[in-house]
N, C-alpha and C positions, 0 to 999 in steps of 0.2 A: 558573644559576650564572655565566654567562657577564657580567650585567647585575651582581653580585657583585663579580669580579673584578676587573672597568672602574673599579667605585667605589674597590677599596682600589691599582688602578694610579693613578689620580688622586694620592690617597692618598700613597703614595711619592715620585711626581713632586712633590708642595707643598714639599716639604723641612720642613715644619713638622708638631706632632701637632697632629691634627682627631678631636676624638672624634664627632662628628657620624658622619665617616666608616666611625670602628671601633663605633659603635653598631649603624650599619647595616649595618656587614658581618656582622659576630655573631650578630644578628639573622635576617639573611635566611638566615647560614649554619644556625642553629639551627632554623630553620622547614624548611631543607630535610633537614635532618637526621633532624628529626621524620618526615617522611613517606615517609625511606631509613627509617627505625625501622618503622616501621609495614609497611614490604615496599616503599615505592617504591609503592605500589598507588591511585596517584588517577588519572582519569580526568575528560575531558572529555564530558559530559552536558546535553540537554535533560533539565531537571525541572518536573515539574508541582504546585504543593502546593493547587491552587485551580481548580474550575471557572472559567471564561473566556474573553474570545477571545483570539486566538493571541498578543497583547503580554503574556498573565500567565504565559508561558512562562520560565522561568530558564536561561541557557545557565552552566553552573556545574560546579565540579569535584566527582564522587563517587568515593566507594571501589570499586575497581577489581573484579567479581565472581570468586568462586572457583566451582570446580567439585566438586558431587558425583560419584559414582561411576556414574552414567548420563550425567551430563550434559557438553557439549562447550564449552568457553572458543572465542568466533569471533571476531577480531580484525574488527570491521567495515570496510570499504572505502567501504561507498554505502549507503543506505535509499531510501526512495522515499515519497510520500503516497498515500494513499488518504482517502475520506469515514469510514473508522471512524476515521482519528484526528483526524478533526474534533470528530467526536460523542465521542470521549477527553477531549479537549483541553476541549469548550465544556461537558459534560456534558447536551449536548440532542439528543434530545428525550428529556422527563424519564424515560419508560419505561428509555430506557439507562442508567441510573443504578441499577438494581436489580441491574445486574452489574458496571458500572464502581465504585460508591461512591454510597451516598445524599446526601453532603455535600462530600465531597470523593475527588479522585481517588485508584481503591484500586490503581493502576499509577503512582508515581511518574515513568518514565520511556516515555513515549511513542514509537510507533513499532510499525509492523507486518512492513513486508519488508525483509530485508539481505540483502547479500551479501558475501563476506570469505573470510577463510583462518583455517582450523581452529590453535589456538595452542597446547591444551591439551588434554587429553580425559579422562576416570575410569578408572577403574582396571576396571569394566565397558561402556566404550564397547568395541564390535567394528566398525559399519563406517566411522570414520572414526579419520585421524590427523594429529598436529601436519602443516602443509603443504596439507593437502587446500584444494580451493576449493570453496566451497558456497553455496548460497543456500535461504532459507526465508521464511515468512509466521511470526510469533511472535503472531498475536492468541489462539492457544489456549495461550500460556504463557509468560503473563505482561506479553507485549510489552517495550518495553524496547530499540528501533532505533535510537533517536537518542540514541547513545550509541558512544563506541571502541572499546569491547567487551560484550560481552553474553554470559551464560553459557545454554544453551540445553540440552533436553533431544534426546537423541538423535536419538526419533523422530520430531521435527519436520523435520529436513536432507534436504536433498537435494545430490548434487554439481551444482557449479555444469554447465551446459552447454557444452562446449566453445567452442565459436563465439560466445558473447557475452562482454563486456567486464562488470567486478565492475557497471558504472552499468548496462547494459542490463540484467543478472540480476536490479539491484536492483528492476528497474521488473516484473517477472513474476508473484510469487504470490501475493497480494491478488487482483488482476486478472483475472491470466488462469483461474486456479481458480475464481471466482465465474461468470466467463463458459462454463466448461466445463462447470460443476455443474448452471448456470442452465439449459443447452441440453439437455444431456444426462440430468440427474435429473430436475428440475424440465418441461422442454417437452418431453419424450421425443423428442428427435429424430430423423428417419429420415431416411436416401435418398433423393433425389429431391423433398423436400420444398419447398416457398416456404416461406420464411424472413425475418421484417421486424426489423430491428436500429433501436430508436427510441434515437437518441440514440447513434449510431454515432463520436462523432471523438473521445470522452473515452478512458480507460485500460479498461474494462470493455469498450466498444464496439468499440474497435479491438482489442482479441482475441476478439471473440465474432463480428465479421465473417471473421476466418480460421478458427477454433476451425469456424464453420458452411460454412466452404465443406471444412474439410477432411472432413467428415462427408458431401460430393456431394451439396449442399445450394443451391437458388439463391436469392439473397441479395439483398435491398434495406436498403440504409442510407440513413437519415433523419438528417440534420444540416444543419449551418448552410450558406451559400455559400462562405463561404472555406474549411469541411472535405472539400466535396466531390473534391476531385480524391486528400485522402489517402483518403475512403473508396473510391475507385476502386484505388487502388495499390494496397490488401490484398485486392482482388479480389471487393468489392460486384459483382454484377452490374447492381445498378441503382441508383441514388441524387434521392433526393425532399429539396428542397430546405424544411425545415420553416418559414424565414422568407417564402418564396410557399405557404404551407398547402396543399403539395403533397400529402399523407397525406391531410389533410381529402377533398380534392378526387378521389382517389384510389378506383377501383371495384373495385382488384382484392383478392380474397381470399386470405388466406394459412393455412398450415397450422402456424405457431408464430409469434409475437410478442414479443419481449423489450425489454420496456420499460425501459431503462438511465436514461432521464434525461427530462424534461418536464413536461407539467400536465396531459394529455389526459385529457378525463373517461371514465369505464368505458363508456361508451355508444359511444365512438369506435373503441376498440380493440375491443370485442364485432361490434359492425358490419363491421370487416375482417378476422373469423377466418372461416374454412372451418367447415362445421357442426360438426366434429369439433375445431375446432382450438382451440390452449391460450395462453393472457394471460400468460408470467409476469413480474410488476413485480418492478423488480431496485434499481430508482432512482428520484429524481424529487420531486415535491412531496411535502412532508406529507400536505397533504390527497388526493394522489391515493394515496398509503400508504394511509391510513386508509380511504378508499372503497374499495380494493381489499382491505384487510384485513377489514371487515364486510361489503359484498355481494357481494366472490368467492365462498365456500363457498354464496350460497345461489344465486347463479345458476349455481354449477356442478351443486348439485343438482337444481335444476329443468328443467337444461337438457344438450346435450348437448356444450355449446364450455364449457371450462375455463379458472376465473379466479382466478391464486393468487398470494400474494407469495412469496418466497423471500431466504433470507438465509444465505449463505457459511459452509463451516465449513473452516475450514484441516486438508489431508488430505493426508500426504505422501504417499502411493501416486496421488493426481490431481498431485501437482507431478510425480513422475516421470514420469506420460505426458505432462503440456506439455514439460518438458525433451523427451522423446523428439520432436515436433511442432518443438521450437526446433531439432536437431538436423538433423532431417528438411529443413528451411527451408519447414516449413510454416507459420512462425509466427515473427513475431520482434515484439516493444516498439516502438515510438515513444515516443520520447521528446521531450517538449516545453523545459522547463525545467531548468537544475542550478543550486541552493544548496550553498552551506557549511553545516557543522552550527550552525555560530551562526545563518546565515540562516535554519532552521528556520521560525520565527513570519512572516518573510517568505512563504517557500514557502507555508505555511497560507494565509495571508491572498488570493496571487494564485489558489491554487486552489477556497478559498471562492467565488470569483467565478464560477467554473461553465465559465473559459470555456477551461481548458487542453486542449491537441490532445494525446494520446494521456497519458503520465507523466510526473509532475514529480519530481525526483530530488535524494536529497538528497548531497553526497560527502563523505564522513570523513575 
């Protein structure tokens, strides 16, 4: 309105009639009028109508979401990236497409982690209300992050954690949930264990390096040369530098493995388990996907080290024990990069590259 008014102050100042001017003002008034009509309810959104990479991205206004009677209106602050909304976004590898959209994307708006303030809620929400701050992981409903607001089901929230900012919250439960799940379901983690973190300086890594030391776990993380000194700050006990094929080179055996990110053929990582110990692939190439997805199960049968992949399910009772761990200071985000929600396709695009230090973060 403001852009409005300037025109028809113009307008007056001419001393003369411009219907140029009263077209336009009419005009813009009626458009905005249209959308007071409607509830005032449009919103600023990434849209997706098309598999591709991150330029066939729309930064565009949608209707603003309402709430059912379970679900909570969250006014967004921050989102964050993760590799599912790569595979959102690009629709690959094709297998993801049987739950995303055969053709096209069946999640218009893209986005997995937020963080924000509760604006709304149903008329059967019970633990939250208008005010509250919260953060959640949305890939079990719906998704829908990169966007101003987003309507959410209850049981997906968690309250934000005290001690982080709405951008650090955003950078948490994608991440850190898949690294918990990964160590703890998935690698059965114990006490006292050796513990190898491949692919330690990305958002996964860098909480499954603290995620495994808070578990009394001793820790080696594998990354680049310029990650090494963050994976020391989270408290790696030992770090193998993977551009001198320090891992390769490497005789010691460990008793869980987690493969975050790499190319390593299955033969590398079988070679450095304990006779007992478990592979789980979290990340990483295609093809080491797909070798570990067809010869895990039979050399776990044949054998007595265990080789499996594993894949994240968003689970609010594991966000509330990383908040408790964030609370604790056992555990906090790095954060690498912050976009704007229009930068979205940029964000994509640098973290496509593989080569971001802990989370890239998007602010609303």
């Amino acid at each position: 309105m403001v852009e409005y008014k300037r025109k028809i102050l113009v307008f007056k100042r001419s001393g003369g009639l411009n219907f140029h001017y009263i077209e336009y003002y009419v005009m813009s008034l009626y458009s905005f009028k249209v959308k007071e009509i409607l509830g005032g309810i449009f919103i600023k959104a990434i849209v997706s109508t098309k598999y591709g990479p991150p330029d066939v991205l729309q930064y565009k206004e949608v209707a603003k979401p309402t709430v059912d009677d379970h679900q909570v209106l969250v006014k967004v602050h921050a989102a964050s990236i993760n590799f599912g909304n790569l595979v959102l976004v690009k629709g690959e590898p094709w297998l993801a497409r049987l739950f995303y959209g055969p053709f096209k994307p069946k999640f218009p708006i893209p986005g997995g982690d937020i963080a924000g303030k509760v604006e709304m809620v149903g008329s059967l929400v019970k633990d939250f209300k208008p005010g509250d701050e919260v953060f959640a992981d949305l890939s079990s409903a719906g998704w829908g992050a990169f966007a101003e607001y987003v309507s959410v089901p209850e049981n997906v929230l968690v309250h934000k954690p005290a001690n982080l900012s709405f951008e650090e919250a955003a950078a948490v439960p994608m991440a850190a949930v898949t690294a918990l799940q990964s160590l703890r379901d998935k690698g059965k983690i114990k006490y006292g264990q050796k513990v190898l973190i491949y692919g330690a300086s990305g958002g996964v890594g860098t909480f499954a390096i603290q995620i495994a030391k808070s578990f009394g776990t001793e820790v080696t993380a594998v990354c680049s040369t310029r990650n090494i000194n963050i994976a020391k700050s989270l408290g790696a006990d030992y770090v193998l530098d993977y551009k001198k094929r320090e891992f390769e080179k490497n005789t010691i055996q460990y008793d869980l493995i987690l493969g975050v990110n790499g190319h390593q053929p299955l033969s590398i990582y079988k070679r450095a388990l304990t006779p007992n110990g478990i592979f789980v692939h979290v990340g990483g190439s295609e093809a080491q996907f797909f070798q570990t997805m067809l010869q895990g199960p039979w050399v776990s049968l044949i054998g007595s080290k265990k080789i499996g992949t594993f894949l994240q399910r968003a689970n609010q009772s594991d966000l509330n024990f990383i908040k408790e761990l964030i609370e604790a200071e056992s555990v906090k985000p790095i954060i690498d990069k912050r976009y704007k929600l229009s930068e979205v396709p940029k964000a994509l695009s640098y973290f496509a590259e593989g080569h971001a230090q802990g989370k890239v973060v998007i602010e609303v």
